[in-house]
MIFI-560255 format. One record per residue (C-alpha): residue in one letter; x negated, y negated, z negated. Coordinates in pm, 1 decimal. Layout:
MIFI-560255
   rest         xx         yy         zz
      A          X          Y          Z
...
END
This chain:
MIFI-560255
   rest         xx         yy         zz
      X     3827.3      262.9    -3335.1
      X     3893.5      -94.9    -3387.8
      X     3826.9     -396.8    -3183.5
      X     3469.8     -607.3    -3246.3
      X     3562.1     -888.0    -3428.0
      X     3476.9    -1243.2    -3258.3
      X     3293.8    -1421.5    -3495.6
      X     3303.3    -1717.2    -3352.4
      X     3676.6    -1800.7    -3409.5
      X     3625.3    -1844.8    -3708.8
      X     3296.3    -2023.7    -3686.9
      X     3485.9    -2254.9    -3427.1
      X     3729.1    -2303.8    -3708.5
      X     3525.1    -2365.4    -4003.1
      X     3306.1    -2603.0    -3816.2
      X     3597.9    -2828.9    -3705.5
      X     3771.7    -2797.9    -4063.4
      X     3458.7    -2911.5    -4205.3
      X     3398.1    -3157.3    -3912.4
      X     3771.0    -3335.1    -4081.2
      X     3637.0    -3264.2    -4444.9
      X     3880.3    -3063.7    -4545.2
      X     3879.8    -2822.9    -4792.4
      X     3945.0    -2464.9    -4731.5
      X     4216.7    -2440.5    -4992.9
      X     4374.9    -2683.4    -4818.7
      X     4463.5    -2463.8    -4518.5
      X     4632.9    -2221.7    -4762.8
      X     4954.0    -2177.8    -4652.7
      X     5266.0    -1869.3    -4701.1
      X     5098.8    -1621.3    -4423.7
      X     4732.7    -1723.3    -4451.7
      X     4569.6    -1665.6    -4762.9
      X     4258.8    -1827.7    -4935.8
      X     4070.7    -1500.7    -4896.4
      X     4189.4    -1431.7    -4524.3
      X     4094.4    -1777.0    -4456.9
      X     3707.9    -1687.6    -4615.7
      X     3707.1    -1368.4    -4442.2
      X     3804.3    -1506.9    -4072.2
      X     3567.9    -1859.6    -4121.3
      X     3286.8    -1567.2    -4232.8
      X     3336.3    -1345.7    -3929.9
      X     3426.6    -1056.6    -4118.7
      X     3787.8    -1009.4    -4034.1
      X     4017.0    -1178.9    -3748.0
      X     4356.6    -1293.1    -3765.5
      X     4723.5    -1303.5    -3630.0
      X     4822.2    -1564.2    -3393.6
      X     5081.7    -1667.3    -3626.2
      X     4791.5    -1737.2    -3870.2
      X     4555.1    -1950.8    -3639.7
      X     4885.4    -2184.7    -3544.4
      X     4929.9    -2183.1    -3886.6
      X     4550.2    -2270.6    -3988.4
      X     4528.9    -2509.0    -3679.3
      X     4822.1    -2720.7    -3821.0
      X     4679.2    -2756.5    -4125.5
      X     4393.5    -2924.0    -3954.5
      X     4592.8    -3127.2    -3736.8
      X     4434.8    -2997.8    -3413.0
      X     4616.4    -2868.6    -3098.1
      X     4510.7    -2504.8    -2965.5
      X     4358.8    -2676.9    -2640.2
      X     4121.0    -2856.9    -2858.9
      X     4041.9    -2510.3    -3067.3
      X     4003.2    -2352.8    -2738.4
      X     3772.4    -2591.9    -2589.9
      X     3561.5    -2662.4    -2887.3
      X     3540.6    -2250.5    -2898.6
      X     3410.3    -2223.2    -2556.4
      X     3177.7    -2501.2    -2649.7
      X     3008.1    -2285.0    -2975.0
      X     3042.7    -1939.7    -2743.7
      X     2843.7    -2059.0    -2433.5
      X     2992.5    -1751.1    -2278.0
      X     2932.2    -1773.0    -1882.1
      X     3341.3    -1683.5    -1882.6
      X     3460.4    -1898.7    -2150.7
      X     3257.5    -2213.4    -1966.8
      X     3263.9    -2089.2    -1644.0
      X     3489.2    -2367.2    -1469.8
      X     3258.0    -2645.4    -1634.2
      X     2948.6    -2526.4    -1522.2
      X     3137.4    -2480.9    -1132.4
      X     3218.9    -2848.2    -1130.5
      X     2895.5    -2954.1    -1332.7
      X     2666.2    -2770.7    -1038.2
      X     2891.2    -2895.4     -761.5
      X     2878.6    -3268.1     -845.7
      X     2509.2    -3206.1     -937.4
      X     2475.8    -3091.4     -522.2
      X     2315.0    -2800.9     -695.9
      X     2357.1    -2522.7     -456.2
      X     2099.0    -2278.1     -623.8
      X     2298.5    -2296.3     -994.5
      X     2633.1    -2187.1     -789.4
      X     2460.4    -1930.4     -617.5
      X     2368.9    -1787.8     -925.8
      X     2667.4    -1793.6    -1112.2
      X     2816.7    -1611.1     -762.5
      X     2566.0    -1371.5     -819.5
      X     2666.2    -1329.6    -1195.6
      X     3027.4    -1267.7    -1085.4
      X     2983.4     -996.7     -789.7
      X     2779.7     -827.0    -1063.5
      X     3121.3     -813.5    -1311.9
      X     3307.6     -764.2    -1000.1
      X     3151.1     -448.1     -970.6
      X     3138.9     -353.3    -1296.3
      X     3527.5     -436.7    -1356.7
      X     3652.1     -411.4     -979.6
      X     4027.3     -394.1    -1144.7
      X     3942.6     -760.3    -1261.0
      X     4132.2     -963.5    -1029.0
      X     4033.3    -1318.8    -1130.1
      X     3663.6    -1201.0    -1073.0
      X     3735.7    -1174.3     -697.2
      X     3946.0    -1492.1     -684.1
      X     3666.8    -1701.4     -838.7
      X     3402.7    -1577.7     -562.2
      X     3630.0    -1742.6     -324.3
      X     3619.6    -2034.9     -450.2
      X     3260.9    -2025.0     -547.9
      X     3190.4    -1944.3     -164.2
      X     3421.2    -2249.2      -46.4
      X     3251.3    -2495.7     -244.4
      X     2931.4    -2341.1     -109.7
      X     3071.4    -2383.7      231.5
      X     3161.6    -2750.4      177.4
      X     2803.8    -2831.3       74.1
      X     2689.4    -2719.0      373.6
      X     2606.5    -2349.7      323.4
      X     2787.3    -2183.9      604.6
      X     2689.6    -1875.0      539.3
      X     2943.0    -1829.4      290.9
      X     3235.0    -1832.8      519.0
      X     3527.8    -1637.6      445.8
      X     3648.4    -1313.9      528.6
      X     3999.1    -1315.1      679.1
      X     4053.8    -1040.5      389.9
      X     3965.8    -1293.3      124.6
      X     4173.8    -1576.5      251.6
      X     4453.8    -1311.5      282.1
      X     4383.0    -1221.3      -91.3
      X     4392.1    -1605.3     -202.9
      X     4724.8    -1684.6      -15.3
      X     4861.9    -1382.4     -196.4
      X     4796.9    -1447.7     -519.5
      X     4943.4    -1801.6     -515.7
      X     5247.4    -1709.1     -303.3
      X     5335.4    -1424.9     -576.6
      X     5295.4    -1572.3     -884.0
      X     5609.8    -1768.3    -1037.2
      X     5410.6    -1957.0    -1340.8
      X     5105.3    -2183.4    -1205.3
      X     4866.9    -2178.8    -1458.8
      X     4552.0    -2379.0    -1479.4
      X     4373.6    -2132.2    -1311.8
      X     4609.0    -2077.8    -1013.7
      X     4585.3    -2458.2     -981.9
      X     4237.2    -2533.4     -993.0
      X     4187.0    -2223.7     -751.8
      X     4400.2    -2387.1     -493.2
      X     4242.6    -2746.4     -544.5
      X     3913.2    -2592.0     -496.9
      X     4017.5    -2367.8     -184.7
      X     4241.2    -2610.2       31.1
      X     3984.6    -2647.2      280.6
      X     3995.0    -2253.6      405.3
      X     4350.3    -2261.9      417.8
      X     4563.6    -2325.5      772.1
      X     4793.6    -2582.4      775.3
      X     5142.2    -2428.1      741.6
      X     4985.8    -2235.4      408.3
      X     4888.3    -2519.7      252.6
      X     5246.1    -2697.5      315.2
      X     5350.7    -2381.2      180.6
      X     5140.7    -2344.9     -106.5
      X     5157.9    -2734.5     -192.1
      X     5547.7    -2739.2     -175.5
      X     5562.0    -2432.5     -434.2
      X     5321.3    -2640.0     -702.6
      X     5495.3    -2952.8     -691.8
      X     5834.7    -2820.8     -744.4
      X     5774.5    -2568.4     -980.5
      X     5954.1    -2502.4    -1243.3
      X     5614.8    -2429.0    -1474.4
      X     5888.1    -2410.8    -1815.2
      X     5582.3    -2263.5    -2040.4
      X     5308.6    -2438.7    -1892.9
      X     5400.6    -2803.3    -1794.1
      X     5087.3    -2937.1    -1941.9
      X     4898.3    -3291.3    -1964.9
      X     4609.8    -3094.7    -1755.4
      X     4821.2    -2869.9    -1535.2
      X     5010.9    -3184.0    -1406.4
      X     4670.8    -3378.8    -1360.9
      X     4575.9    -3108.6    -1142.3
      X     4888.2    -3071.8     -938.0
      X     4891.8    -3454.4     -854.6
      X     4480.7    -3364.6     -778.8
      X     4666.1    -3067.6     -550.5
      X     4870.3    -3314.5     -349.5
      X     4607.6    -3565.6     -282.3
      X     4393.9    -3294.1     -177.1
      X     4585.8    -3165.3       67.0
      X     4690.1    -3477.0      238.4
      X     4337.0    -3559.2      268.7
      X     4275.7    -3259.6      472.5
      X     4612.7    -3353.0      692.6
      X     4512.7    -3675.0      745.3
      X     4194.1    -3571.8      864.5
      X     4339.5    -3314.6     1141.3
      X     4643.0    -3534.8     1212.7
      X     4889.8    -3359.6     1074.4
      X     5036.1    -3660.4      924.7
      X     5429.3    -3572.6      918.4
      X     5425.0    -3410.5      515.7
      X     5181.5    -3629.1      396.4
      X     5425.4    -3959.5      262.5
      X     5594.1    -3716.2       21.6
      X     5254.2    -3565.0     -123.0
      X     5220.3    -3956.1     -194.9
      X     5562.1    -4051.7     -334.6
      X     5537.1    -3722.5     -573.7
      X     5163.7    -3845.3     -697.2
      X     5314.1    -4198.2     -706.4
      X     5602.7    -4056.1     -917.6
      X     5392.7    -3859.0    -1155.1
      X     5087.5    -4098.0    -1243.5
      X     5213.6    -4196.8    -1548.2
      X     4982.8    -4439.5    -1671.4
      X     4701.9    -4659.2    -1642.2
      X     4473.1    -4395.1    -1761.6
      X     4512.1    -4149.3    -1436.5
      X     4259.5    -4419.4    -1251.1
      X     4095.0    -4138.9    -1048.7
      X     4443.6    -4051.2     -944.8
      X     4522.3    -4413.7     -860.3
      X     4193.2    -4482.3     -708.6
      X     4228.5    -4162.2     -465.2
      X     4581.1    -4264.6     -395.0
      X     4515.9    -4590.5     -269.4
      X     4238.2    -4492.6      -58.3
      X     4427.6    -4187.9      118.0
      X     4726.2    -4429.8      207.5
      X     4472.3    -4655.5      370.3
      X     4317.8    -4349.3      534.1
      X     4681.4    -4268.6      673.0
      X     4730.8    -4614.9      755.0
      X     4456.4    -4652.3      998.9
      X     4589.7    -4294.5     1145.0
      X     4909.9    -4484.0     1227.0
      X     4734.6    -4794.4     1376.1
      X     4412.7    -4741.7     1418.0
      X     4374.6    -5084.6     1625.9
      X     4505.8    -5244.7     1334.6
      X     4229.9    -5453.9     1150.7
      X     4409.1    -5503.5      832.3
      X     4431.5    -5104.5      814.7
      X     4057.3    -5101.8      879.3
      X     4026.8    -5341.1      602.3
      X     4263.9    -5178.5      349.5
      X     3952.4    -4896.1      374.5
      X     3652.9    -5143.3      314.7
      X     3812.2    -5227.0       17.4
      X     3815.9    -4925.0     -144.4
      X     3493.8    -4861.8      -79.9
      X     3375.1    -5188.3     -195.6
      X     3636.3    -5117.8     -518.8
      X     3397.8    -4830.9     -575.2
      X     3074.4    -4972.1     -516.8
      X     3187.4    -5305.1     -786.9
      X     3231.3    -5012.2    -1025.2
      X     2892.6    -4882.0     -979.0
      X     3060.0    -4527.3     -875.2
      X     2856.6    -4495.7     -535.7
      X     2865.7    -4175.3     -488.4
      X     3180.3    -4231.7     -444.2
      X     3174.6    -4545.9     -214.2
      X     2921.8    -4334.3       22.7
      X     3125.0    -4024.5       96.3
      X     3459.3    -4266.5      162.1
      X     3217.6    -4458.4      361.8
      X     3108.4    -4170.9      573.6
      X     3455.2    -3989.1      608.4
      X     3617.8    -4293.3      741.5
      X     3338.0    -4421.7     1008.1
      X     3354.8    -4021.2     1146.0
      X     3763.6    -4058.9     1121.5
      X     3653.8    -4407.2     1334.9
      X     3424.8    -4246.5     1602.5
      X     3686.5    -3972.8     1670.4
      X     3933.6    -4238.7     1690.3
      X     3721.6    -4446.2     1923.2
      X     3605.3    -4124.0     2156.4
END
């Protein structure tokens, strides 16, 4: 018995062929014929890979673009399901991530060989735990089954990464140097992508925060001088933003007495507040007066 056909490939691709006004006979090419074309856009038939790069080309879009505008036309709760994570979580909506938890134990225990299922209730849980919800602390066996994965697999995909970005908070100190020092010098020869570095440089500056923060301060200069080496433009101002901020951070760790270290923090958060993101300016607000009345006790 054949495979259900997913109609909406070719939906995705007719509506962004159309979106460019181009003509179906346009995307004609020597594997990928005027009738496949009709049949695929239609949802009767699906296609090769070969064919899709093929089509895709002839529309002058990438296959992330495809991809993303797919998930967008789907709505599937897997196809979406990252957006909707970081949607609830800087929404502070604790009741949406609860329920897409609940929606994954459910496929957890309908697919319980489906490992990803079981790797995104982990980090579901930790972002519930870093709201505040501390009943969803981990299980020694699920921090054991997150250091695994990442220590055994060779390519870090988008996945792996955002996984570990999400989940550096539950992990001890000597696996996150671990961890950390694996992403940043991988090799990643099939998936060195625009994203998948974003992320990694996200990965670094995560991690040093949390160092910083129990004064573990030794690794942390070359988390900065590989984010500072890999920000390659203008563009990466989150990057740049969180950058400067953590070296002030570390700074004040260093002197602590030292007013223009104090100051170097201020500024940041006044930085943030000028550009109106004070959301922003209030959590580095609050982190760095607790970092101060630790200091100070």
């Amino acid at each position: 018995m054949s495979e259900k056909t997913d109609k909406n490939l070719g939906k995705t691709f007719k509506t962004l062929r159309e979106s460019k006004d181009i003509p179906s006979k346009q995307v004609v090419s020597d594997n990928f014929s005027y009738p496949q074309i009709m049949k695929f856009e239609k949802g009767d038939s699906s296609i090769s890979v070969e064919k899709l790069f093929s089509g895709l080309s002839s529309i002058n879009l990438s296959l992330e673009e495809f991809q993303y505008a797919y998930n967008e036309i789907s709505d599937t709760n897997d196809n979406n399901l990252s957006d909707k994570i970081v949607r609830a979580f800087h929404r502070g909506n604790t009741s949406e991530l609860e329920s897409i938890l609940r929606e994954i134990q459910k496929k957890t225990k309908l697919f319980p060989e489906q490992k990803s299922y079981k790797l995104i209730q982990i980090e579901i849980k930790t972002i519930l735990q870093e709201m505040g919800e501390k009943s969803y602390k981990l299980t020694k066996g699920e921090i054991a089954a997150l250091t695994n994965h990442l220590q055994i697999i060779k390519e870090w995909s988008y996945f792996e990464i955002w996984l570990f970005v999400n989940c550096v908070t539950v992990l001890d100190n000597k696996r996150l140097e671990n961890l950390v020092g694996r992403l940043m010098h991988s090799s990643r020869n099939y998936l060195e992508t625009e994203k998948n570095r974003q992320l990694t440089n996200l990965a670094a500056l995560n991690v040093a925060s949390v160092f910083i923060n129990s004064d573990y301060l030794e690794p942390v200069p070359a988390y900065f001088k590989y984010v500072d080496e890999h920000i390659k433009s203008d563009f990466q101002l989150y990057e740049k933003v969180d950058l400067t901020y953590l070296k002030a951070l570390f700074n004040y760790k260093k002197k602590p007495k030292d007013p223009e270290a104090t100051e170097a923090v201020y500024s940041c958060v006044k930085a943030m507040e000028f550009f109106q993101a004070f959301d922003t300016a209030k959590q580095m607000k609050v982190e760095f007066e607790a970092m101060r009345t630790k200091s100070q006790i």
